[in-house]
KETIVO-696961 format. One line per field, with one value per residue (C-alpha): residue in three letters; x negated, y, z; residue number from 1. Coordinates in steps of 0.02 Angstrom, whole numbers. Example, Ala and Ser with C-alpha at 12.3 -4.5 7.8 and 13.67 -1.06 7.14 Angstrom:
resn	ALA_SER .
c1	-615_-684 .
c2	-225_-53 .
c3	390_357 .
resi	1_2 .
***
This chain:
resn	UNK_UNK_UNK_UNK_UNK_UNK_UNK_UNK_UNK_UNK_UNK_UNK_UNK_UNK_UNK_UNK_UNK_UNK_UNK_UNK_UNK_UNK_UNK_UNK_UNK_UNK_UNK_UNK_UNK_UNK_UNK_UNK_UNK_UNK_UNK_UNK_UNK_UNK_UNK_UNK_UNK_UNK_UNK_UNK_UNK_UNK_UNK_UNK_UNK_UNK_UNK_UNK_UNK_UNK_UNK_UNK_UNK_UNK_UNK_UNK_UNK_UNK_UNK_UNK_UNK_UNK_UNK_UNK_UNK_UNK_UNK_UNK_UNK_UNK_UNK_UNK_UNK_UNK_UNK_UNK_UNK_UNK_UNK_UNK_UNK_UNK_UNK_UNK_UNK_UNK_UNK_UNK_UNK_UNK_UNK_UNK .
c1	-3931_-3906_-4074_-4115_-3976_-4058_-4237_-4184_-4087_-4237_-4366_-4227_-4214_-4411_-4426_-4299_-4366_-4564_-4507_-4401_-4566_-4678_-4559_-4550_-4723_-4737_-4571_-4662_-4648_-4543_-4345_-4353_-4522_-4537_-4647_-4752_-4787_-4849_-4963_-5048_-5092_-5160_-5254_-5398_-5423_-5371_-5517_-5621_-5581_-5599_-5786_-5845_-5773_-5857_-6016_-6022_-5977_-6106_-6226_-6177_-6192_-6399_-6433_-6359_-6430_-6612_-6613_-6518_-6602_-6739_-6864_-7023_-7156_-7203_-7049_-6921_-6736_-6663_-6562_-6739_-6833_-6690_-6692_-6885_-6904_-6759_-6833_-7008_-6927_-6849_-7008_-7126_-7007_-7086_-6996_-6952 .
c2	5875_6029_6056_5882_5906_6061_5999_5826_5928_6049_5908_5820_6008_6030_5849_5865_6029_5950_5811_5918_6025_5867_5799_5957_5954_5786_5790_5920_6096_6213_6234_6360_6340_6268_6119_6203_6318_6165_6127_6271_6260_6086_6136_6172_5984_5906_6008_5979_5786_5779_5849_5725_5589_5636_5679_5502_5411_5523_5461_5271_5295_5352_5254_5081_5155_5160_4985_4890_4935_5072_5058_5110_4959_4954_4927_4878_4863_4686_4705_4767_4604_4479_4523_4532_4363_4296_4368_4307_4129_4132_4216_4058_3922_3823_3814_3621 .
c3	7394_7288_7271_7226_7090_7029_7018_6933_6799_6766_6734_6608_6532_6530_6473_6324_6286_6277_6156_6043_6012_5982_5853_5783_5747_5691_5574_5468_5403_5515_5456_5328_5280_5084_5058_4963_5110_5200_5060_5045_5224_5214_5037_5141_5226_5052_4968_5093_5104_4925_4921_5055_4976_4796_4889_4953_4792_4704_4849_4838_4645_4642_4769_4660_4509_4579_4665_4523_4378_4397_4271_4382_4330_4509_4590_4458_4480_4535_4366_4264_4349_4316_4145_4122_4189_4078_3930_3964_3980_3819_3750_3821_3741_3619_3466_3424 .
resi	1_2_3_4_5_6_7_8_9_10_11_12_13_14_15_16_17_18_19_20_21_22_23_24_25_26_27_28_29_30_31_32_33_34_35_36_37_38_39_40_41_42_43_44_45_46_47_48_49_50_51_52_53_54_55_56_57_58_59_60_61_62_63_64_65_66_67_68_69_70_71_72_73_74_75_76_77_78_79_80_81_82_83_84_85_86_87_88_89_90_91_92_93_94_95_96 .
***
């Protein structure tokens, strides 16, 4: 019965001691450590998140710019059509 005792109040001990180190990690920077400390160990993933989101936006940007309103005669922009075919309307009205 002892024994039972012993080994119940171990797992509680192992148990308690498990979730104090998870919420440890999870609350944040260690006690003592400034807040700056933790950001200048995270500066790396912000930098890094930072370039991949500008690459994309740069990426999204060209790509927009050359199907809206690219100027190549052969394969104009859908803004560069639109607005050829809206001038050559007003261009073929006959003045009253």
């Amino acid at each position: 019965m002892r024994a039972l005792r012993a080994n119940k109040l171990a797992a509680v001990a192992a148990w308690r001691s498990l979730n104090r180190s998870w919420l440890r990690s999870k609350r944040g920077p260690v006690i003592g450590q400034s807040p700056s400390a933790k950001l200048r160990n995270d500066s790396g993933q912000i930098m890094l998140e930072y370039i991949l989101l500008l690459t994309i936006s740069v990426s999204v940007a060209i790509y927009l710019n050359k199907q809206l309103v690219s100027k190549d005669p052969d394969n104009a922009g859908v803004i560069t059509s639109a607005w050829s075919q809206i001038n050559s309307a007003i261009g073929a009205d006959i003045a009253d």
